[in-house]
C-alpha positions as protocol buffer text, in pm:
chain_id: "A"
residue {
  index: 1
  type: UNK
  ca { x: 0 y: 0 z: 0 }
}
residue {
  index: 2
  type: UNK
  ca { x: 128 y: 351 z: -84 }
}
residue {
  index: 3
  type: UNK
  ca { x: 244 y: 535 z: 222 }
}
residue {
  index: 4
  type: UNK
  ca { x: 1 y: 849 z: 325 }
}
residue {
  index: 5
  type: UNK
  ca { x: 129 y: 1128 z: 539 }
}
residue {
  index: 6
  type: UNK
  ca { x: -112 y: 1330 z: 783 }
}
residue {
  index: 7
  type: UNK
  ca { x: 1 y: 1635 z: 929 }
}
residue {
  index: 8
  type: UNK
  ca { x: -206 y: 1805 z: 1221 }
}
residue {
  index: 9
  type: UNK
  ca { x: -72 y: 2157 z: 1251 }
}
residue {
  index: 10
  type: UNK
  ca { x: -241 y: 2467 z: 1484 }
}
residue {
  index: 11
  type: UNK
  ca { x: -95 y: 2753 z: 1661 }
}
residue {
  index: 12
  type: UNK
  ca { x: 212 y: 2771 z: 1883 }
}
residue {
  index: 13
  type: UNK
  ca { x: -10 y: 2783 z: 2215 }
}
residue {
  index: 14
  type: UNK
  ca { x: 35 y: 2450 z: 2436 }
}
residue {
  index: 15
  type: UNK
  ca { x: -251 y: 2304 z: 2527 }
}
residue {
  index: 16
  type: UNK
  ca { x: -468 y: 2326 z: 2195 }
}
residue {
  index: 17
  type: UNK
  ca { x: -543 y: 1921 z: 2169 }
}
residue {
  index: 18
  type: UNK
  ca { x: -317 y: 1881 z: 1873 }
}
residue {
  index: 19
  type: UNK
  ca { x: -158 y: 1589 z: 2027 }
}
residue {
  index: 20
  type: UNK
  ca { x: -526 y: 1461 z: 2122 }
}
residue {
  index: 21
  type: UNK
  ca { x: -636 y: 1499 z: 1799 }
}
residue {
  index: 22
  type: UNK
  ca { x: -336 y: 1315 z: 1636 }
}
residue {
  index: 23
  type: UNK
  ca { x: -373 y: 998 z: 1874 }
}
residue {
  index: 24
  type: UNK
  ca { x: -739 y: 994 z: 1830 }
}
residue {
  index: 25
  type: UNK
  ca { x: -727 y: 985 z: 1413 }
}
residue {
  index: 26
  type: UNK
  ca { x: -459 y: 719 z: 1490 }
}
residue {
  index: 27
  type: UNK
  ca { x: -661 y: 544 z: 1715 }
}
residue {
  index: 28
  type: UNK
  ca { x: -947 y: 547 z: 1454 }
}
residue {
  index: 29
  type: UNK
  ca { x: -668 y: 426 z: 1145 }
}
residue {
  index: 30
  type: UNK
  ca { x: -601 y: 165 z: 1326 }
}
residue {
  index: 31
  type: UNK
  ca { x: -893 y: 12 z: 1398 }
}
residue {
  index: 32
  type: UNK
  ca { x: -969 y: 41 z: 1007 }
}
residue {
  index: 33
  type: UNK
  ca { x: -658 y: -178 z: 996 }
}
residue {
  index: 34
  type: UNK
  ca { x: -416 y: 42 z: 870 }
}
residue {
  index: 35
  type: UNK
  ca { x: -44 y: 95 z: 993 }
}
residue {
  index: 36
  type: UNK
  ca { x: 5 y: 400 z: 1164 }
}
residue {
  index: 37
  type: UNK
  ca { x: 320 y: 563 z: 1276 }
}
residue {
  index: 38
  type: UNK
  ca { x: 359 y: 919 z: 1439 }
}
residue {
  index: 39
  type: UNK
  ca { x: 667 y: 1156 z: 1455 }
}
residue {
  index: 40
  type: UNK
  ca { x: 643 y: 1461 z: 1610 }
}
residue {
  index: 41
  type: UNK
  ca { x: 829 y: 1790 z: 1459 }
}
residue {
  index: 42
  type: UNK
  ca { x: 1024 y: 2050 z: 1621 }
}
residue {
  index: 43
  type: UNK
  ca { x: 1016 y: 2401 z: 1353 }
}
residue {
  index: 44
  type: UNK
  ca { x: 1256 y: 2536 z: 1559 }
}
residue {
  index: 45
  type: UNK
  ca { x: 1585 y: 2602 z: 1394 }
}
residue {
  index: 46
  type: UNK
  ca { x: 1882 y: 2788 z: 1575 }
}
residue {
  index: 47
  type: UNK
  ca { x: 1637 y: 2926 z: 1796 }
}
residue {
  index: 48
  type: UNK
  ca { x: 1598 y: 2850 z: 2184 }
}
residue {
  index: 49
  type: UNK
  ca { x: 1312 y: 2742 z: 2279 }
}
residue {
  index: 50
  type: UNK
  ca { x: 1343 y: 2795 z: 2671 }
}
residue {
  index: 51
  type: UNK
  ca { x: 1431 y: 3209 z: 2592 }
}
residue {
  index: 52
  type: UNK
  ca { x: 1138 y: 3273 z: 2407 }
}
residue {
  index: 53
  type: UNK
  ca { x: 796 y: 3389 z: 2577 }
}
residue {
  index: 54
  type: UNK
  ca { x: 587 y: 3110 z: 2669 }
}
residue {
  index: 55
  type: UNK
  ca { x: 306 y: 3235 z: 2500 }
}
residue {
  index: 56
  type: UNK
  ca { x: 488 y: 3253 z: 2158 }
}
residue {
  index: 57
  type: UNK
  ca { x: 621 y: 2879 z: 2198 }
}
residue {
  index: 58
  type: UNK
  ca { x: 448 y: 2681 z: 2474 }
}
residue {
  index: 59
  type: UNK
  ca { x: 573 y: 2489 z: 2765 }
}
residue {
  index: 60
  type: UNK
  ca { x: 982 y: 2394 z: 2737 }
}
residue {
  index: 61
  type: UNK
  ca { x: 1043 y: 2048 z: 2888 }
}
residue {
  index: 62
  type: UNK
  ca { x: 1439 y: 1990 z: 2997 }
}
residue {
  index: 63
  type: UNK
  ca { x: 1523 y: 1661 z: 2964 }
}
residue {
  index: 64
  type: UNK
  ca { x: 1815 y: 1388 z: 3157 }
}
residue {
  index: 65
  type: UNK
  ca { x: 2083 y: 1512 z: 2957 }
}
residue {
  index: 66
  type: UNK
  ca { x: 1987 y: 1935 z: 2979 }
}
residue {
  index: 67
  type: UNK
  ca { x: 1851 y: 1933 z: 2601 }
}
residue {
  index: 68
  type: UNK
  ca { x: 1461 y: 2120 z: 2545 }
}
């Protein structure tokens, strides 16, 4: 079967459901039988995240190793 490719996009505000909204049309592909895969994107190139107002990016998570 030729490979399809869904992207959910919205604004930069956290909390929109974007995430929700991705696992649920997963959720639905699946049970239709169909092989679903997710990979989530990060636009943000030379930029830092964790200096940039909240409301422009959305929460910044720190992970282990000190990377956002």
């Amino acid at each position: 079967m030729k490979t399809k490719i869904i992207f959910i996009t919205g604004g930069v505000l956290s909390s929109l459901g974007k995430g929700v909204a991705a696992a649920a049309i997963g959720a639905l592909l699946e049970a239709r039988g169909l092989r679903v895969t997710f990979q989530k994107l990060d636009p943000y190139i030379n930029v830092d995240p964790g200096t940039m107002n909240p409301f422009q990016h959305g929460e910044v998570f720190v992970t282990e190793d000190g990377a956002e």
